[in-house]
C-alpha positions, 0 to 999 in steps of 0.5 A: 856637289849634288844635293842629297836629293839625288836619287842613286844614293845611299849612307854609309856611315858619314859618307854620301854615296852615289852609284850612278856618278861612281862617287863618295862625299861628306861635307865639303870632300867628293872622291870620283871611285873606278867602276869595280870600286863603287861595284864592290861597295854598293854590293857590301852596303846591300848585304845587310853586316853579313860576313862576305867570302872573296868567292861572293864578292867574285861571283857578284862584281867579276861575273863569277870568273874565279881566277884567284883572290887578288882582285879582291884584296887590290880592290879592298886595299883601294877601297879603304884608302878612298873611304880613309878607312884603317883595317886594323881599326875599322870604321866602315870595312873589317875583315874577318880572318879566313872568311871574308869582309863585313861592313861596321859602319850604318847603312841607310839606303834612300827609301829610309830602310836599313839593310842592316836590320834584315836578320833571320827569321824576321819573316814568319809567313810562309815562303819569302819569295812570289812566284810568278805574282806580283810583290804586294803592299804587305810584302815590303819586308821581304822585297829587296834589291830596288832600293834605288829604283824606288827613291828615283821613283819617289823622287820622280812622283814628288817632282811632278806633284810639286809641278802640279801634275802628279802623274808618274809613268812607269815603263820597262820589259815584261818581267822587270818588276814593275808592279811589285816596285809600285806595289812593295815598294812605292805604296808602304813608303807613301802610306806610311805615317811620315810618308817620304819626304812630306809628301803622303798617301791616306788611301790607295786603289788601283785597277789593271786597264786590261780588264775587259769585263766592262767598260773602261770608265766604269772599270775606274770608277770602281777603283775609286769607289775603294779609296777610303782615307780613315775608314771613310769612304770618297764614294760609296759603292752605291754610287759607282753607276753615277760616279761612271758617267761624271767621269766622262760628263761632270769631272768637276763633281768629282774633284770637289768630292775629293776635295771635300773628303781630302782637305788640303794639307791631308795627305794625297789619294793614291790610284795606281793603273796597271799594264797600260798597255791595254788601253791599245786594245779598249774602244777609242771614246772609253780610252780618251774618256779615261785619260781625260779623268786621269788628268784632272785628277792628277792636276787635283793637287790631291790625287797621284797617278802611277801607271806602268806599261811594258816598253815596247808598247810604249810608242803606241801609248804615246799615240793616244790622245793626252796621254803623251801631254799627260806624261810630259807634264807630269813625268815618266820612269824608265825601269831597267832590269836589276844590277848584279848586286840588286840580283844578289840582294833579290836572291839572299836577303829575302831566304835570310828574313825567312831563315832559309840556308842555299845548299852547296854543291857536292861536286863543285863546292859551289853555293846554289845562291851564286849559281843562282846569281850567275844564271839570271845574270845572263838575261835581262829578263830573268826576274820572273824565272828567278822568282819561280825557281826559288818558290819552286826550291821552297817548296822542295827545301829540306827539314832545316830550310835548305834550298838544295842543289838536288832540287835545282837540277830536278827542275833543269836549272833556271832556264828550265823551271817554269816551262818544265813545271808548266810543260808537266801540269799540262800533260797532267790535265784530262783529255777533256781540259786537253781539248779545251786548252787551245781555245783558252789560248785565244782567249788569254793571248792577245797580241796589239794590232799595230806591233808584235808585242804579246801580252795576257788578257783577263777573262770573265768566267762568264764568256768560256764554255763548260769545257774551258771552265773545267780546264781553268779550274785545273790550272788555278789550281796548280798555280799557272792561272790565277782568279781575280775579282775585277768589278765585282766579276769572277775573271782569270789569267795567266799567272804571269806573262812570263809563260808566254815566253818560257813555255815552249808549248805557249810560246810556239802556238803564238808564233803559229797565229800571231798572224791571225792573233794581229789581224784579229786585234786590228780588226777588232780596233778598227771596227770598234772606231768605226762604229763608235765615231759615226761608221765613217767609209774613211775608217774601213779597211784599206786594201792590202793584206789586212783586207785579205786577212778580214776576208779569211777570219770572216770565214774561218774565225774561231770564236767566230768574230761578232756581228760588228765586225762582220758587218765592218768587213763586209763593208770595207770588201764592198769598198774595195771592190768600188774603189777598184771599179773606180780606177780602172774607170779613171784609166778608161776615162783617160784614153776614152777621152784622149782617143775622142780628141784624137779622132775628132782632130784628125777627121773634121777640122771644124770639130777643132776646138771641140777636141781642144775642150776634150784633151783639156779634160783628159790633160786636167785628169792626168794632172789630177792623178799625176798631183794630187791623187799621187801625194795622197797615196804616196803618204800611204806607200801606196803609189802602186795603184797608179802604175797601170793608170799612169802607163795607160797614160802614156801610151795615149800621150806617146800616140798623140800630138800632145803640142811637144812644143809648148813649155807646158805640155812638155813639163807634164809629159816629164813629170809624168815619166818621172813619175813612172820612174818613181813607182818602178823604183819603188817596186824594185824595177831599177832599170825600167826607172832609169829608163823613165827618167832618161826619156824625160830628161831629153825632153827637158833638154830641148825645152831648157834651150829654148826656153832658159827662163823656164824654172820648173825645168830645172826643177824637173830636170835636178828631181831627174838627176836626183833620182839617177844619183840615186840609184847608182848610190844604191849600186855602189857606183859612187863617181857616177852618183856624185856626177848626177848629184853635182848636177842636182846642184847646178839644176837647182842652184839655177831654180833659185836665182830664178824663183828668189821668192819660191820657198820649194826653190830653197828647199829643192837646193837644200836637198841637192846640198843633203845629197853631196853631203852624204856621198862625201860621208859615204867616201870618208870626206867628213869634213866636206861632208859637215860643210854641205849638211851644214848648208843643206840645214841653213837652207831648210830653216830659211824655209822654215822663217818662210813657213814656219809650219810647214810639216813637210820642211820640219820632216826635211830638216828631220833628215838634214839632223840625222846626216849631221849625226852620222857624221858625229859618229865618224868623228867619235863625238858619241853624245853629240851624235846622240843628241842630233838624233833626238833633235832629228826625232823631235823635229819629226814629232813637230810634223806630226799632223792632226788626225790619223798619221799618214805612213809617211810621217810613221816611216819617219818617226820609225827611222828616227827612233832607229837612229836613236837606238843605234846611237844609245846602244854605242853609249851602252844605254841598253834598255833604252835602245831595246825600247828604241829598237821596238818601237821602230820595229814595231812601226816598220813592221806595221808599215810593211803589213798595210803595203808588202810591195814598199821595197824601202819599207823592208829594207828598213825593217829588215836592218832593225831586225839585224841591230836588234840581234846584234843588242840581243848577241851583246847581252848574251842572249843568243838564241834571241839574236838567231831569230832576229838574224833568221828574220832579217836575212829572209826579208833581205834574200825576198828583196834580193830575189826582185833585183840581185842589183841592189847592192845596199841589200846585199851588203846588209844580208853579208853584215847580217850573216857575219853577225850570225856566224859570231852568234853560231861560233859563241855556241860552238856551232862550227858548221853554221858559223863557217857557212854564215861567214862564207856567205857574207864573203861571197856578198861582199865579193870583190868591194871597191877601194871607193867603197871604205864602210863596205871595206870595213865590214868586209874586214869584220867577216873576215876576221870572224872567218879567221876566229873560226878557222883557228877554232877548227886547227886551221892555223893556215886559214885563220892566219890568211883572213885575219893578217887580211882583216889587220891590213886592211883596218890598220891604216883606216884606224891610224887616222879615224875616231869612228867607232865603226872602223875602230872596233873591228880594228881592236878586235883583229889586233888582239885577236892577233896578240897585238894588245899594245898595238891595239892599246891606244885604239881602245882608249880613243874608244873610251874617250869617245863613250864607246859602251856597245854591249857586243864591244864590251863583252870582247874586251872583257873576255880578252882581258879574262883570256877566253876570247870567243 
């Protein structure tokens, strides 16, 4: 039995009740409850002894379908029986003839407040709702629905202060309350006279780290001059200028005066830092100085840490310096969006407190509280648009304190509230504000340098002109802007990071300059590094697009950018440009050298060994750029700039005696071809690298014979083998792909009996294994498929006992993991394949380098957090996988950016823009998943365009355009979903019987055409496609516990009316932990009988 520690519960009466194990207990009897049975009582127990109509407990448990009482009455008389409860004399449920049910019994949710006392009129001040601001500390009696989050968060801060680091990270989407959770429901709790559970707060502070109005030490040091436990302060606001540099120079000063002011056995310090996210865009020296203070004090023993940051900058946070130690120390809380019945909670107990009534619907006899209800649970990031409608609905209540249904539908409903209100105060505002609106935009959006995450900065008065100080002023007053004192610094910003995606007119103006908005902050990043940490050339601009895009702000910027960054700019141009000199130079050097040897060896014998020194030269050089300079550009992508030096290359070694016959001269003409090879397979050039790699092999083949010993041959020659392998892989050619791989083996298997001792032998033989195992994964051969993973995974950590950090192998083993995984999935052990790619992304930290990462270790820790998401969003475990989904995104995003010619890079970025769309289309939100889907299928067509061959792309833009056809036919878009489905038929063409996952999602579009055609009156069509789809699924599912084949099997077959035949199908999904949102609205509309 768990201890009563655990922070999902709650009493209700002498029963223990635990929402997140779906369980009830009292001293030695546990009863595990369905989902509907604890969904209905954690609902009641939130209602504070209110009355509760069937209709209530309808739109708050079954998603407001109303379709008769009876599941209500079923589940009651379920509920009863499991709490042992009698209804003719009830101890914890009574009914209440002809009006609902009411709970009798005590109730104490675990942040010790009894929803039982919430009663009307028990809030006196004002409106009981926010707004667009945050809940504060004074809040607390009219902040409801996160009970539980608040006692998992108390119970989280007690863990890490009981381990000695009392730093607790709070993360979750824009909108999900995090700042009100800390702040109505974390502060009153600790600074209580008994605390929570012997652990208190004497004094709190905090600060917000995106203030930019000083320097980010300083902006502490302010916050901590305002503790003060008794009255007393720690330190004195005369101290702030000293206290600022201590934090950096003399963090033990600090501590002892905290320990001197705060006994032991006195109670804790309280510090909150707020949206730290903008720490990504502080100087670097101020960051790592702040993070250097926030862990000592957090390790004080007298001092907890709470931070909170949006998730989808979490990946970057993580990136800084001692903060990823920080939190692992100490601890860190993921934050979902609330319940249903928290969201009921949200809405009804605050109006109750405050005495508020909702109106009913004159058409529909519906109340406003469910209509309320329904549309924020549509989206799960509705919090900040609830709370402005029903500040809104307040301020129109009638003379009784009804919220009306007349007001609801002024303002557009939900949806249209805030941008409506917005959308009227600007068009309210002089020309003169008008004009000057733009420009606040710039200066209140900001937008990380490294991703696409939009956030709101704070701005001192001081920086706008007289015009935007007019404009501001406006918008203060009509509550879209508010005013703020941050170090004693009159500042403003947005209201809320809500407008930023609710306003359309806001919303459309970051979508114009996002661009420059990103190029902007990374410019502003970059250059704030370089000139802090010694103007090092290392830390200019690289050339690429950010080079580019410097170029342009630098005469266009608005407000034009400071000198710094002018200068920075100027700089890394200048770099450029030599660097560009330089390899042009190389090249010249190259054959300038190679043709003096040649011409000395032809015309004068006795300058024999002088041209011998001068091809030794120019062969030294070539190895140069062929070895080292190649594995340093490779780790950036950028292997580009070596294509027309190597091609120079060559046509000298093509016209000249380059000794054919010596095993050396020969190895590095192959690993040069083969290089060409690589870098036209890179750039989309599928034919001129096969054509490369060919020529080289022929060469290897001559050498091979009369030198059998040679090891670094067969090295070659497997990497060749591998490379063709590889592109015919990518064709969809799979007999020629196992050909080449089996080949790979042999070449390599040969290696290691020759080279026992030579871990890249190993390692290289490892690889081939990988190879063979994916290709049997790719056929359906799971179980050989296991056995060469499982081999591939022995060799690498041989290697590794050989090496044991060597970063490259741990990044090999990395990938060895995620094949293992996928072939967990096929076998439907969900959890196992989620906990093989957590392992696959912890052996990819583990070969994180000191320093900078390189773009090949960022593309690694990107694919593995995109294995990650995938697997989570199979489990249901949605807010983790939008967090994994972003954080991949955010990295390919910025991967493809620095190098928009790695055609892997797009292909990558592309499919996570595609699985973020079908999470979005799972939820519910299909406008968002249209856009996810709009991107992807652009970058898909851009790379289609370089080689149509690819048929890896091609397959991933039909998915693409299936899952954007479910999306049109959602929305009763006809013509746009037959158009999309029509397409992704004609890409997936005729598909081989060797290819089954294609053949799988061959049937998914035209099951998805079926839906369609029935939903045009094309019983004809409909009846083609979908007997189509069933027989081709039908024998693959008999046999399969992959989620992959048995999701669109269940699917066709009820779409069919075959429920019993899809029956067991289901329930093998269910036992494998199969939760995927889009999956589970299906069954849910099926069982509801409105298929869509």
């Amino acid at each position: 039995m768990q201890s009563s520690e655990d922070p999902a519960f709650f009493s209700f009466g002498d029963w223990t009740v635990r929402p997140s194990q779906r369980s009830i207990e009292r001293q030695d009897e546990r009863v595990v409850l369905e989902p509907k049975l604890i969904d209905v009582l954690t609902y009641l127990a939130g209602t504070g002894g209110e009355v509760v109509s069937t209709e209530q407990l309808l739109a708050a448990c079954w998603r407001g379908t109303f379709y008769g009482d009876n599941p209500v009455h079923k589940t009651m008389a379920l509920l009863r029986k499991a709490l042992q409860d009698d209804a003719r004399s009830p101890r914890y449920i009574a009914t209440v003839r002809k009006r609902g049910y009411q709970v009798v019994a005590k109730v104490a949710f675990a942040d010790a407040r009894e929803r039982a006392t919430v009663s009307r009129r028990s809030w006196n001040d004002g409106s009981p709702f926010r707004g667009l601001l945050a809940f504060g500390s004074d809040d607390r009696d009219v902040f409801f629905g996160r009970a539980r989050a608040t006692a998992e968060l108390l119970r989280a801060i007690r863990r890490s202060d009981a381990d000695g680091c009392a730093f607790v990270l709070v993360a979750g989407p824009s909108g999900c309350g995090k700042s009100s959770l800390v702040q109505a429901g974390i502060v009153p709790a600790l600074l209580g006279e008994a605390g929570h559970d012997g652990l208190r707060a004497t004094a709190w502070t905090s600060f917000v780290a995106r203030t930019p109005t000083s320097p980010l030490v300083d902006t502490l040091a302010g916050a901590l001059c305002r503790w003060a436990p008794g009255g007393r302060p720690v330190f004195v606001d005369s101290e702030r200028p000293a206290l600022g540099k201590a934090l950096v120079n003399d963090l033990d000063f600090v501590i002892e005066r905290i320990e001197r002011e705060v006994p032991a056995g006195n109670g804790r310090l309280l510090l909150v830092v707020d949206a730290m996210e903008g720490l990504l865009t502080q100087a670097s020296e101020q960051v790592t100085a702040t993070i250097a203070a926030l862990d000592r004090l957090a390790r004080s023993g007298r001092v907890i840490v709470l931070g909170t940051c949006r998730n989808d900058f979490y990946p970057q946070l993580m990136a800084i310096p001692g903060l990823l130690a920080l939190k692992h120390d100490g601890g860190s809380y993921d934050l979902a969006p609330p319940t249903q019945g928290e969201m009921a909670q949200i809405i009804r107990l605050p109006a109750r407190a405050a005495g508020l009534h909702f109106g009913r619907d004159p058409h529909g006899e519906r109340m406003l509280d469910d209509v309320l209800l329904e549309a924020a649970c549509r989206h799960v990031t509705a919090l900040p648009l609830l709370q402005y409608t029903l500040q809104a609905l307040y301020e129109a209540k009638d003379e009784d304190g009804t919220l009306t249904f007349a007001a609801y539908e002024a303002m557009g409903g939900l949806e249209g509230a805030l941008a409506q209100r917005a959308e009227r105060i600007h068009d309210s505002l002089d020309a003169r504000a008008i004009r000057a609106f733009p420009r606040l935009l710039h200066r209140l959006v900001a937008v990380a340098g490294d991703g696409d995450g939009v956030t709101a900065r704070t701005v001192r008065w001081i920086d706008i002109d007289d015009d935007e100080q007019h404009a501001v002023r406006q918008l203060i007053d009509a509550r879209l802007l508010v005013s703020l004192l941050e170090d004693d610094e009159p500042c403003f910003t947005l209201a809320h990071e809500a407008l930023l995606r609710h306003w359309p007119r806001v919303a459309e103006w970051v979508q114009t300059h996002r661009a420059d908005l990103r190029a902007r902050a990374r410019i502003a990043e970059m250059a704030a590094r370089w000139s802090t940490e010694g103007q090092r050339r290392e830390h200019l601009i690289p050339r690429g697009q950010l080079l580019a895009d410097a170029k342009r702000l630098s005469r266009e910027a608005h407000p034009p950018l400071d000198a710094t960054q002018a200068r920075f700019i100027g700089l890394s141009l200048r770099q450029a440009r030599f660097t560009m000199m330089t390899l042009a130079g190389m090249a010249a050097a190259i054959a300038v050298l190679a043709l003096i040897s040649t011409f000395a060896a032809v015309n004068a014998r006795k300058a024999e060994r002088h041209a011998e020194a001068r091809r030794a030269d120019a062969e030294s050089l070539l190895d140069f750029m062929l070895g080292d300079m190649n594995e340093r550009l490779d780790a950036l992508g950028r292997l580009d700039l070596l294509d027309e030096v190597t091609h120079r290359a060559m046509q000298v070694m093509g016209g000249h005696d380059w000794k054919s016959d010596a095993p050396d001269a020969v190895l590095r003409q192959a690993k040069a071809l083969r290089e060409i090879g690589e870098i036209r397979f890179a750039r989309g050039d599928s034919d001129g690298a096969i054509e490369a790699f060919q020529n080289a092999d022929t060469s290897l083949v001559h050498l091979v014979a009369g030198h059998p010993d040679q090891a670094e041959a067969y090295a070659e020659r497997g990497k060749l083998a591998y490379w063709r392998g590889q592109i015919a892989f990518g064709r969809g050619k799979t007999d020629e792909t196992a050909k080449e791989w089996n080949n790979y083996l042999e070449q390599a298997t040969l290696r290691a009996k020759l080279e026992p001792d030579v871990p890249d032998a190993w390692l290289e033989l490892s690889y081939a294994h990988n190879c063979l195992g994916s290709l049997a994964q790719r056929t359906n051969h799971a179980e050989d498929a296991t056995r060469e993973f499982e081999l591939s995974s022995s060799l690498k950590r041989r290697v590794l006992g050989m090496q044991p950090t060597d970063r490259k192998t741990w990044l090999e083993l990395a990938d060895t993991m995620g094949w293992e995984a996928s072939v967990e999935q096929q076998r439907g052990k969900l959890r196992d394949t989620l906990s093989h790619y957590m392992q696959e992304r912890e052996a990819v930290l583990a070969a994180r380098e000191s320093g900078d990462p390189t773009n090949l270790w960022l593309y690694r820790r990107a694919l593995a957090d995109l294995h990650v998401a995938r697997a989570h969003a199979d489990l249901g475990m949605v807010v983790q996988a939008e967090s994994d989904y972003t954080a991949a995104a955010t990295t390919f995003a910025q991967l493809v950016r620095d190098v928009p010619d790695n055609r892997k890079w797009q292909r990558d970025l592309a499919l996570t823009r595609s699985q973020q769309g079908w999470l979005a289309y799972g939820v519910g939100d299909t406008a968002l998943a249209l856009r996810r889907y709009a991107d992807a299928g652009d970058m898909l067509q851009k790379l289609l365009a370089v080689d149509a061959k690819v048929s890896d792309w091609r397959t991933l833009l039909a998915v693409n355009r299936t899952w954007e056809s479910m999306a049109h036919l959602r929305m009763g878009e006809l013509v746009p979903a037959a158009a999309a489905v029509n397409e992704a038929l004609g890409l997936f063409g005729d598909v081989p019987a060797t290819a089954a996952s294609n053949r799988v999602l061959r049937a998914l579009a035209d099951m998805t055409a079926g839906e369609i055609a029935r939903q045009q009156g094309d019983a004809g069509t409909a009846s083609t496609h979908l007997d189509r789809a069933l027989t081709e699924l039908r024998p693959r599912a008999e046999k399969s516990t992959d989620p992959r084949v048995l999701d669109p099997y269940v699917r066709v077959a009820t779409l069919l009316g075959h429920q019993d035949e899809a029956a067991p199908y289901l329930e093998r999904l269910r036992q494998s932990g199969y939760r995927s949102p889009a999956f589970e609205m299906f069954v849910n509309h099926s069982n509801q009988g409105k298929i869509q």
